[in-house]
C-alpha positions in Angstrom: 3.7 -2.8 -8.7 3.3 -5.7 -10.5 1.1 -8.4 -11.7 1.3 -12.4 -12.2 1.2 -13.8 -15.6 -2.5 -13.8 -17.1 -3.5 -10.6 -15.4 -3.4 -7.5 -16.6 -0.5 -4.9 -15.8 -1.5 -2.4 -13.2 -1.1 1.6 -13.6 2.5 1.8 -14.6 3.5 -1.5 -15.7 1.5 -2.6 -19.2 3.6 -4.6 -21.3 4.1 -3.4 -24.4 2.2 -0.2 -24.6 4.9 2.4 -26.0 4.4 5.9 -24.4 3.1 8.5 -26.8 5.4 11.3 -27.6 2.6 14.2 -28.2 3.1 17.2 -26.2 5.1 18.9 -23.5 5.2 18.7 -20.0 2.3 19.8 -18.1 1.4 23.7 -17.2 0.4 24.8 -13.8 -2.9 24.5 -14.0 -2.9 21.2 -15.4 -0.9 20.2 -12.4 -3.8 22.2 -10.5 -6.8 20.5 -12.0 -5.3 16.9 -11.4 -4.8 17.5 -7.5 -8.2 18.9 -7.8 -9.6 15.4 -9.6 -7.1 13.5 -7.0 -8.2 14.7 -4.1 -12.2 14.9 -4.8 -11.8 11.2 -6.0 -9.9 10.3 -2.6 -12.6 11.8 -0.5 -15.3 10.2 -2.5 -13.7 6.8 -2.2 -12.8 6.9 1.4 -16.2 8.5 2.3 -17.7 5.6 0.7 -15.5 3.1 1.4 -16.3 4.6 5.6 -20.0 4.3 5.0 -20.2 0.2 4.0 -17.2 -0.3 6.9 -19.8 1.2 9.5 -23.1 -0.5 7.7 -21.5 -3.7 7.3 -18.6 -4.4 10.4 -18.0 -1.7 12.8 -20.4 0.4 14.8 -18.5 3.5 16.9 -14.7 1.6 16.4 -16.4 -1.9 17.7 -16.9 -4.6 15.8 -20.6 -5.7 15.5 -21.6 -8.9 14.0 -21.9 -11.7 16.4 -18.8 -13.7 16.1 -20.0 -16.5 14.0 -20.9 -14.1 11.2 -16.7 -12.5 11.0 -15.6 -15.7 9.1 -18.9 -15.8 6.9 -18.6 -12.1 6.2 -14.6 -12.1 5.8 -14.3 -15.2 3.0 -17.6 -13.8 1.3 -15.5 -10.4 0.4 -12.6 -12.5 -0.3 -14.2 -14.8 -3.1 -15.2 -11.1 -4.2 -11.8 -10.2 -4.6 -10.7 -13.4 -6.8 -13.9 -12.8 -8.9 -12.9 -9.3 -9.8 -9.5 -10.9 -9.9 -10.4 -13.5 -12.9 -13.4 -11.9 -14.4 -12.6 -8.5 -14.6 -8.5 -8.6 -14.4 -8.0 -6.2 -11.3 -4.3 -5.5 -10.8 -2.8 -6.9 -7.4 0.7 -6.5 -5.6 1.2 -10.1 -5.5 5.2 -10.0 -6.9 5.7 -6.8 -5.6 7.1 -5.2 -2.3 6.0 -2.9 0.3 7.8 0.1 -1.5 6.4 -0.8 -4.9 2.7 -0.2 -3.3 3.0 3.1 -2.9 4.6 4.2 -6.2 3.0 5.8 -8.8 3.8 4.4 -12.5 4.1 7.2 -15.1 2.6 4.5 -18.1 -0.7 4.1 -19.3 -2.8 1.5 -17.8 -5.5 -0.5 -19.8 -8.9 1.5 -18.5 -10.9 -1.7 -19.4 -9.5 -2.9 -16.0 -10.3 -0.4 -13.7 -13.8 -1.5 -12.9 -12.4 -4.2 -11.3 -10.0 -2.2 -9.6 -11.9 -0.3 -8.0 -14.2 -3.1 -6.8 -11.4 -5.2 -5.9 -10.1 -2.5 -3.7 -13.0 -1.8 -1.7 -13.5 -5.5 -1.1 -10.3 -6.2 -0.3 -10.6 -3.4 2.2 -13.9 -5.2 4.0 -12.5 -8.2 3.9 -10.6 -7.9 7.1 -7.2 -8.7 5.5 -4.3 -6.7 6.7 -3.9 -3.9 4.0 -4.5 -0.5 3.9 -5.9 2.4 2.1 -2.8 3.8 0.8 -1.6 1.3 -1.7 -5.3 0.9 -3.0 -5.0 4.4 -3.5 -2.3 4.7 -5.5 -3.4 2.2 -7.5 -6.8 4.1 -8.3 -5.1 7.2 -8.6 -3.0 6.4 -11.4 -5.9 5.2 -13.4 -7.0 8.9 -12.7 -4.0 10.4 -13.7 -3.3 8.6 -17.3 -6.9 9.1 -18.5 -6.5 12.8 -17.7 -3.0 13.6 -18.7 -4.4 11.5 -22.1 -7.1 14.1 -22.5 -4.7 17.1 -21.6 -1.9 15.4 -24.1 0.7 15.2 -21.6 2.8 12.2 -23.5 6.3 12.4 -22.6 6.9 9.6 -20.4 9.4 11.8 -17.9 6.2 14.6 -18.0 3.8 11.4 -17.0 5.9 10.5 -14.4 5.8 14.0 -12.9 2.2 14.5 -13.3 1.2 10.9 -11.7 3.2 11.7 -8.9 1.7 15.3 -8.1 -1.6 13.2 -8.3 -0.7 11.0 -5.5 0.9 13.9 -3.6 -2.6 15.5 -3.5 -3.9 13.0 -2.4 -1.8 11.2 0.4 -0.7 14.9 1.9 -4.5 14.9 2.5 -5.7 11.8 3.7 -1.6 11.8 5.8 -2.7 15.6 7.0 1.4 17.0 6.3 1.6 19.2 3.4 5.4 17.6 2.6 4.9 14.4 3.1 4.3 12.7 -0.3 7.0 15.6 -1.9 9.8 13.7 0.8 8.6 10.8 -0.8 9.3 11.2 -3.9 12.5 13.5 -3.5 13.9 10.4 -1.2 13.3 8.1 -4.0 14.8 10.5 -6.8 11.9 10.6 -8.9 12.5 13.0 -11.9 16.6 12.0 -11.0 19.2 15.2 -11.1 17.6 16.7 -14.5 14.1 17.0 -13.8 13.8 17.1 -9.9 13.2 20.6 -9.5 10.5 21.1 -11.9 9.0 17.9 -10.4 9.1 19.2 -7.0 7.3 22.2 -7.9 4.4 20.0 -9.5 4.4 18.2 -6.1 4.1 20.7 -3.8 1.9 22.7 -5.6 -0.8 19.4 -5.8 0.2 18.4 -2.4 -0.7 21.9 -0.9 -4.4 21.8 -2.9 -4.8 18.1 -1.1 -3.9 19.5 2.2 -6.1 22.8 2.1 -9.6 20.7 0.3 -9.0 18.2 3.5 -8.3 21.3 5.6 -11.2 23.7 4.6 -13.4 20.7 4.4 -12.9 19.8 8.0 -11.9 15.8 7.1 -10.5 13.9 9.0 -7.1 12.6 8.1 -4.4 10.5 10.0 -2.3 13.0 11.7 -2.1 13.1 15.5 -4.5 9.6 15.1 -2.1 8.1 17.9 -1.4 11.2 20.3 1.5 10.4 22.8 2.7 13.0 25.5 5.6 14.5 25.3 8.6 12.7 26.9 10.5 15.8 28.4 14.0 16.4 28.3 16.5 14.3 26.7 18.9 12.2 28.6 21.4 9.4 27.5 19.2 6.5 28.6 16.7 8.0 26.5 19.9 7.6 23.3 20.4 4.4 24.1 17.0 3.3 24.1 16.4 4.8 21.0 20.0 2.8 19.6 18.6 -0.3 20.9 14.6 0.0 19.2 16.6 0.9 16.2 17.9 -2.2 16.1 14.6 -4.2 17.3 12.7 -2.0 14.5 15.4 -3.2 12.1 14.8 -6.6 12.9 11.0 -6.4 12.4 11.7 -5.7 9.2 14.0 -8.4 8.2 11.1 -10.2 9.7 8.5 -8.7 7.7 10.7 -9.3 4.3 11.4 -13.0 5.1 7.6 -13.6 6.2 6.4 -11.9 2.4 9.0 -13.9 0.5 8.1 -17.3 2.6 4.3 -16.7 1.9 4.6 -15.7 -1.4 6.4 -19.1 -1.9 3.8 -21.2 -0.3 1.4 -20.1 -2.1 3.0 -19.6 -5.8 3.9 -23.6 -5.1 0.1 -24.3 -3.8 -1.9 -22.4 -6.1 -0.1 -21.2 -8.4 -2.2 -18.9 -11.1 -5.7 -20.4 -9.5 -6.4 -17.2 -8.3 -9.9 -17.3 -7.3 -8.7 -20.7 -4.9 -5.2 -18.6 -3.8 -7.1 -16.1 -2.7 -10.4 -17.8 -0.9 -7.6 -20.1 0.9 -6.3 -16.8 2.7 -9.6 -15.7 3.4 -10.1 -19.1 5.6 -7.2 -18.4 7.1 -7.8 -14.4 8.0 -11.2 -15.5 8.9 -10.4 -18.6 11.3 -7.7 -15.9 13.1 -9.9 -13.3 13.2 -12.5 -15.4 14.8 -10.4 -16.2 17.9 -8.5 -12.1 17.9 -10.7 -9.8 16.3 -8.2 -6.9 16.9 -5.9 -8.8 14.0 -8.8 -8.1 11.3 -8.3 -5.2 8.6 -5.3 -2.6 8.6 -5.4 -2.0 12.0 -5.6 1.7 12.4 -9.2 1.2 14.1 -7.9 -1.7 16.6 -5.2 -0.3 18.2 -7.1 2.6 19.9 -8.6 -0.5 21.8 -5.2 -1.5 22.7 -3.7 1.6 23.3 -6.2 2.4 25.8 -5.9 -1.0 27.8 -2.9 -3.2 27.0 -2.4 -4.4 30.3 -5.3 -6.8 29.7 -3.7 -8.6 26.8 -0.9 -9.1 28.5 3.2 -9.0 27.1 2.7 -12.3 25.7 -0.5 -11.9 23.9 1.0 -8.6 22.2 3.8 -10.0 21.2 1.8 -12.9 19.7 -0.6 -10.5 18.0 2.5 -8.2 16.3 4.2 -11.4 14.9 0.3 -12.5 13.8 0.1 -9.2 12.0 3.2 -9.4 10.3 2.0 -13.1 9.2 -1.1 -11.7 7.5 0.3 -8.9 5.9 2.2 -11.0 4.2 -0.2 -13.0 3.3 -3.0 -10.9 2.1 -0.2 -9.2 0.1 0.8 -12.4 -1.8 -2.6 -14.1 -2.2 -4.1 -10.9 -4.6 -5.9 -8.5 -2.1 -5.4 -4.9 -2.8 -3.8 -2.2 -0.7 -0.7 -0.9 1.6 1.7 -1.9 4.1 1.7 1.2 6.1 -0.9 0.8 8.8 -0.6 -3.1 9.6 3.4 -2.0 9.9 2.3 0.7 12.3 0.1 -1.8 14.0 2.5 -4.6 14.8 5.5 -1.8 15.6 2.9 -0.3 18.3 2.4 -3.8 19.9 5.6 -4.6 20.5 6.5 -1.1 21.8 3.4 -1.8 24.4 4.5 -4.8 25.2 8.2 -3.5 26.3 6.5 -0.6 28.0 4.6 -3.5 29.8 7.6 -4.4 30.9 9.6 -1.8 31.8 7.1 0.7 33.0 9.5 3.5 34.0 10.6 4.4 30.5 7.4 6.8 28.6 5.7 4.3 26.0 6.5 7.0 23.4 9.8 6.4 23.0 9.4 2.5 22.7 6.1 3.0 20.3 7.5 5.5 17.7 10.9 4.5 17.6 10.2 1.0 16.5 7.5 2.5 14.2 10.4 4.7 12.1 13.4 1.5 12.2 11.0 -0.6 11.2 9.3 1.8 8.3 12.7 3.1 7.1 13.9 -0.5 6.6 10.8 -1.7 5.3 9.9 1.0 3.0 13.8 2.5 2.2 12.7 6.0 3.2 13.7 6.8 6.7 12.7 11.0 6.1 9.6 9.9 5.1 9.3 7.6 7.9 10.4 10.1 10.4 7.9 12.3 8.7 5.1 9.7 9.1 5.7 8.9 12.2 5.8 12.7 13.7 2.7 13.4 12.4 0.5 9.8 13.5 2.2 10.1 16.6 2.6 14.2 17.8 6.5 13.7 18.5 7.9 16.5 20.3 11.6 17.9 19.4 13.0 15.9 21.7 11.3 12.6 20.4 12.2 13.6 16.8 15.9 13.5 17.8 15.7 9.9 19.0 13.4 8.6 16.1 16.2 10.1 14.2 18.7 8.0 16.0 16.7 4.8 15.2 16.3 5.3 11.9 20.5 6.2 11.1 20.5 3.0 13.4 18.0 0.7 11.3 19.7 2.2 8.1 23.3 1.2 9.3 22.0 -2.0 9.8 20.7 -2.3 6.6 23.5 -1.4 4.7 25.6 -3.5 6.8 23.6 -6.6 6.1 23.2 -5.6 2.1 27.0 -5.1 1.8 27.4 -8.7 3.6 25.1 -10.2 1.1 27.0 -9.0 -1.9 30.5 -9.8 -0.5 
């Protein structure tokens, strides 16, 4: 995650700040105490960030201020945004990817900035833009986790890395609702590499399992089986070949998604350069004129598409398609104009719509299978984690065996793809 020039680093990335060699790594119940701290943070900030989402835009999933008053409401939070951005230096994701939002950093941040952090997150969550929770998450979470491990005296940077990383496990494997998920996460990305792995793991599971059971016991509600689908039966080879060819549609999407984020991010590094209250009040026109006329394109999208899902037929294949490429439009773009948060959720959004859309169309094949096995090609490819997408995807979407077979066929497909198309560019 990283920052433009004149703002401050974010958690993990300040320039010049030389990690402080003053103690071992971390004990058990340090590891313990931050998933503890994680966690009750994560619930605090969701159950607030909940409470002004249903005073302020939606009342039982709908949206409720008249229509004239979206646009007013949605470039109000955004000059919010660019003020916290210039006044009080909150960190964004503007020259960063998809995969760099949802790592943890392992540095010391600069604390002075986390005020406008965590008000930049929350507004950039109102505002409508198409980001999600996660990737504000992890950003407020490593603020968390370097001013505790700096009162515990955790200072070996490989020990800092650990620790930050159990934090975030705590925290996403309750708010996901899979005890494994954020320890595939990191084990996919090799973080601890061959030397430290093991111990890091252990660190991970352990917070991860203490995130789980506090959302568990406590009854919260998290984002597993948000997106039910029946089960599709018994396997069969149309079923495969399906699965080969929305690997490679999921795959696509992705490219897609890159090319849109490097395109926007151009536009509007040429147009406003480091103006940042003007970069990102000029998105908010642009969210807020779209989400004027569609509505359903607003915020991360993990609300909307229960609206969808329960009546595509009345948007029509067209419209869907529209709406998916729309959503992959405005991801981009709230990414690169300074707005804070994750790519999960609009990716999840736009993957549903087009699997709609081709269930739509061919009506005799279950809308699982075209759903969730866009979802995974297109969050393997995106993200560079295809367990952790199959992981994901299983637990939003309640895949049976069977369906875990073919969302594993779509993501070896997206990843051959991949590779195929990275060993072209380098020859």
């Amino acid at each position: 995650m990283t920052a433009p020039a004149g703002d401050p680093a974010p958690p993990g990335a300040r320039a010049g700040a030389a990690p402080r060699n003053r103690g071992g790594p971390p004990k058990l119940w340090q590891v313990a105490l931050i998933a503890i701290i994680a966690i009750v943070f994560t619930v605090a900030y969701l159950e607030i960030y909940g409470l002004l989402n249903h005073l302020i835009w939606f009342e039982e999933g709908v949206l409720k201020p008249p229509r004239w008053a979206i646009p007013v409401g949605v470039i109000a939070f955004s000059l919010l945004v660019g003020l916290c951005r210039r006044y009080l230096r909150a960190p964004t994701v503007i020259h960063g990817g998809f995969t760099e939002s949802l790592k943890g950093g392992g540095e010391k941040p600069d604390y002075r900035t986390f005020p406008g952090a965590l008000l930049s997150s929350l507004f950039s969550l109102l505002s409508g833009a198409s980001v999600g929770p996660e990737g504000v998450i992890t950003v407020l979470i490593g603020y968390i986790s370097s001013y505790t491990r700096d009162r515990l005296k955790i200072g070996s940077p490989t020990a800092a890395l650990g620790f930050d990383v159990a934090a975030l496990a705590s925290a996403f494997n309750g708010i996901i609702g899979n005890i494994l998920f954020t320890g595939i996460f990191a084990t996919e990305f090799q973080v601890g590499g061959s030397k430290d792995a093991f111990r890091f793991l252990t660190w991970n599971l352990l917070a991860g399992t203490i995130g789980y059971l506090f959302y568990l016991v406590l009854g919260l509600p998290s984002f597993a089986r948000s997106i039910p689908f029946e089960p599709i039966g018994e396997l069969n080879l149309a079923y495969i070949l399906y699965a080969v060819a929305l690997g490679i549609l999921g795959a696509l999407l992705a490219v897609f998604m890159g090319l849109s984020m490097q395109a926007t991010g151009s536009v509007m590094e040429r147009a406003f350069g480091d103006a940042v209250i003007l970069r990102v009040l000029a998105a908010g026109v642009v969210i807020a004129c779209i989400g004027y006329f569609i509505p359903e394109l607003l915020f991360s999208g993990e609300g909307q598409i229960h609206g969808i899902l329960a009546d595509p037929a009345r948007f029509g294949v067209g419209m869907l398609l529209f709406m998916a490429i729309m959503k992959i439009f405005l991801l981009g773009l709230s990414f690169k104009s300074g707005y804070l948060g994750g790519p999960i959720f609009p990716v999840i959004f736009s993957s549903t719509l087009v699997g709609i859309a081709l269930n739509l169309l061919f009506p005799g094949v279950p809308v699982s299978i075209f759903v969730l096995c866009i979802e995974v090609a297109a969050i393997t490819l995106a993200l560079g984690a295809p367990l952790t997408a199959i992981l994901l995807v299983v637990v939003v979407g309640t895949a049976d065996q069977n369906m875990i077979v073919l969302l594993v066929i779509s993501a070896v497909t997206a990843m051959l793809l991949g590779a195929a198309a990275k060993e072209r560019r380098g020859t």
